[in-house]
N, C-alpha and C positions, 0 to 999 in steps of 0.2 A: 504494500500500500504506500503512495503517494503523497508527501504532504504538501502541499503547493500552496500553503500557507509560508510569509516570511515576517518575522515580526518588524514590527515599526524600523526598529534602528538599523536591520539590514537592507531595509529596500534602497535599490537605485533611484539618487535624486537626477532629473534632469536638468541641465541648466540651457537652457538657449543663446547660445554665443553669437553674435554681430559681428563680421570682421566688414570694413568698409575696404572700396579698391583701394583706396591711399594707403591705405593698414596689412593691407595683406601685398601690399609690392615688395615691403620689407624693407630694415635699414641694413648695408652693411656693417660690418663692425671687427676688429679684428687685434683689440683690445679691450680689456673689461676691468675699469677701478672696483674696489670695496671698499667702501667706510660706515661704519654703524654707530652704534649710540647703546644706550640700555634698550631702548623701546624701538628702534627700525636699523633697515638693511638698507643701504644705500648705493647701488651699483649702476655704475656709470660706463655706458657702452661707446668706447672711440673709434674713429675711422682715423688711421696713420696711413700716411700716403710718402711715398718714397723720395725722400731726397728735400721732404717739408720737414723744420723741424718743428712746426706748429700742427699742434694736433685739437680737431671738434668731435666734441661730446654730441653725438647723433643723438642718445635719445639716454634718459632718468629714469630708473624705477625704483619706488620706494617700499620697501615691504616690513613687515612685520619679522620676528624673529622666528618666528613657527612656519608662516610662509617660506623666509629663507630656507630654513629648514628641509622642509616638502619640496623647494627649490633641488635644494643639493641630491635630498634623496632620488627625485625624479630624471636629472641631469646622468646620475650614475648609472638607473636601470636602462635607460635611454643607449646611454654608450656602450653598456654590456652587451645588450641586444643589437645596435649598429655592429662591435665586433664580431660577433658571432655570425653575421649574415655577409658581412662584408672583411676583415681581418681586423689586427691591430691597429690601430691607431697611433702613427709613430710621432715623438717627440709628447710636447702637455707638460714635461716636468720640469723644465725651465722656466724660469722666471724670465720676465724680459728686462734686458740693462737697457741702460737710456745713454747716451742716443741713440734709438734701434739705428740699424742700418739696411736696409734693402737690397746692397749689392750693386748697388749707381751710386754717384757722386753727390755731395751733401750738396746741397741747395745755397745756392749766394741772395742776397738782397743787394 
């Protein structure tokens, strides 16, 4: 026998997500600050271009410490399962030194 009964706390919430076309074109990004506080997570997404040594902050996101959290956790299963379907993911454990360099000639004003 069957129970197809699920109690309240388990059932799947739906949530209906909007993404607009400006929003779903995406920013690139291909550096990512952290700074936090007691009460938020502050991650700031840059676009560094080669041979600029000025770098913009494409886009802010402010979260909660438990969001981060859910962040990080979700980040991880994410790249375990990209691995697995696709291989290793080479490099990630470097940190990057300043002034990155691109492999072209620094930039004059």
């Amino acid at each position: 026998m069957e129970d197809d009964t699920t109690p309240d706390n388990e059932q799947q919430q739906q949530i209906n997500v909007e993404l607009s076309d400006e929003v779903a074109e995406g920013i690139y990004s291909n550096l990512a600050m952290i700074a936090h506080s007691n009460s938020e997570f502050v991650v700031d997404f840059i676009r560094l271009m080669p041979g600029i040594p000025k770098a913009k902050v494409k886009a802010r996101i402010i979260m909660t410490p438990d969001h981060a959290k859910r962040l990080l956790l979700a980040l991880k299963d994410n790249i375990e399962k990209y691995e697995k379907a696709f291989g290793k993911i080479e490099g990630g454990s470097d940190a990057p030194r300043f002034p990155l360099n691109f492999g072209g000639t620094l930039g004059e004003a």
